[in-house]
C-alpha positions as CSV (number, residue, x, y, z in Angstrom):
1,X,-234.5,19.9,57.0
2,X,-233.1,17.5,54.1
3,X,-232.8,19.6,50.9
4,X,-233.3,17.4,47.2
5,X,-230.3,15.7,46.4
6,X,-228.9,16.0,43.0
7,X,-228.1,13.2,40.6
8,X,-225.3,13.6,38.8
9,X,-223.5,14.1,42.8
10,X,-224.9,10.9,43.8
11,X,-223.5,9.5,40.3
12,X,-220.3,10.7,41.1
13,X,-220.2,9.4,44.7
14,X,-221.5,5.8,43.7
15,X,-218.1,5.8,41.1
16,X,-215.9,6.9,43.7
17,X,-217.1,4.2,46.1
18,X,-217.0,1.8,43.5
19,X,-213.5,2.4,42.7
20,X,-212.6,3.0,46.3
21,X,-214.3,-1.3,46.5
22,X,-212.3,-2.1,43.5
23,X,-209.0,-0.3,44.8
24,X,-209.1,-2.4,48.0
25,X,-209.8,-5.6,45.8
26,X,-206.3,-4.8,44.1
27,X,-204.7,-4.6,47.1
28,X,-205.7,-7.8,48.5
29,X,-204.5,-9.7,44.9
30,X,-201.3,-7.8,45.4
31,X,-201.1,-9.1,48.7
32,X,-201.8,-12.5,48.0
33,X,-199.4,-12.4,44.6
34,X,-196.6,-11.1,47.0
35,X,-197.2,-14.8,48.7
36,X,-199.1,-13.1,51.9
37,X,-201.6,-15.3,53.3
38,X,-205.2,-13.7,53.0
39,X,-205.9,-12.5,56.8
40,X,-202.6,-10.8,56.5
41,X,-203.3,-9.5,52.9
42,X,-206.9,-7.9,54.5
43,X,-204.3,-5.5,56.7
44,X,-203.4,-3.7,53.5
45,X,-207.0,-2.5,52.6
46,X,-207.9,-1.9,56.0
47,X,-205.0,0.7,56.0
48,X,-206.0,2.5,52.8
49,X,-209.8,2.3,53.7
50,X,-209.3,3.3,57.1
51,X,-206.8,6.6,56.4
52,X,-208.3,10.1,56.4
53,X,-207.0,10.7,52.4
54,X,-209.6,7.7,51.1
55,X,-212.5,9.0,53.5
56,X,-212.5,12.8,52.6
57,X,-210.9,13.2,49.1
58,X,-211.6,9.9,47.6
59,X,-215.2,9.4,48.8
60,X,-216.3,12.8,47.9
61,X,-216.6,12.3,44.6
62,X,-213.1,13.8,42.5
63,X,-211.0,11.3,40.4
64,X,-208.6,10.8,43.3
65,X,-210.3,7.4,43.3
66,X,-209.9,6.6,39.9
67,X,-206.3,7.6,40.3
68,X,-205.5,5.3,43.2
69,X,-207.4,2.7,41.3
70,X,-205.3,2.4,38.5
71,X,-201.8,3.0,40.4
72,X,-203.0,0.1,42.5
73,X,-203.8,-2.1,39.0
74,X,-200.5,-0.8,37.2
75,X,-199.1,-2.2,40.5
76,X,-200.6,-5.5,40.4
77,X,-200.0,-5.8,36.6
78,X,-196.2,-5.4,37.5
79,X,-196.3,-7.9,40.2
80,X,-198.1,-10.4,38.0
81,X,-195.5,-9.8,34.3
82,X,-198.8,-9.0,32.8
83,X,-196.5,-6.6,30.9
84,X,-199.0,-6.1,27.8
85,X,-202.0,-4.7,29.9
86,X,-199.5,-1.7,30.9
87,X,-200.3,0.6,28.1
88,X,-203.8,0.2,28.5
């Protein structure tokens, strides 16, 4: 039998997933930036999406996403001497 399902839960999974999507964006641009061409650049988010961290700790609704998110972004903002975005 399906219990209710809460709200703020399903709020917190739909951020994680979101920033999960966004993390795997970022490592496509870093990809591309590091002068990969884009089918190779896809084998970078297919590892992180596809490894056993991202589907049981980062899907499941902690900050882990968040985290990986922004390591991922500091990463790209390195890559691409957008030095002044860093302290953001």
């Amino acid at each position: 039998m399906l219990g209710t399902w809460d709200p703020a839960l399903f709020g917190m999974l739909m951020a994680s997933s979101i920033l999960s999507a966004s993390t795997a964006v970022t490592i496509i641009a870093i990809g591309i930036r590091m002068g990969l061409r884009y089918s190779t650049a896809l084998i970078g988010p297919m590892l992180f999406l596809f490894n056993f961290a991202v589907a049981n700790w980062n899907l499941s609704g902690y900050v882990d996403s968040g985290e990986a998110f922004f390591l991922a972004l500091t990463m790209w903002c390195l890559l691409a001497d957008r030095w002044y975005l860093l302290p953001l």
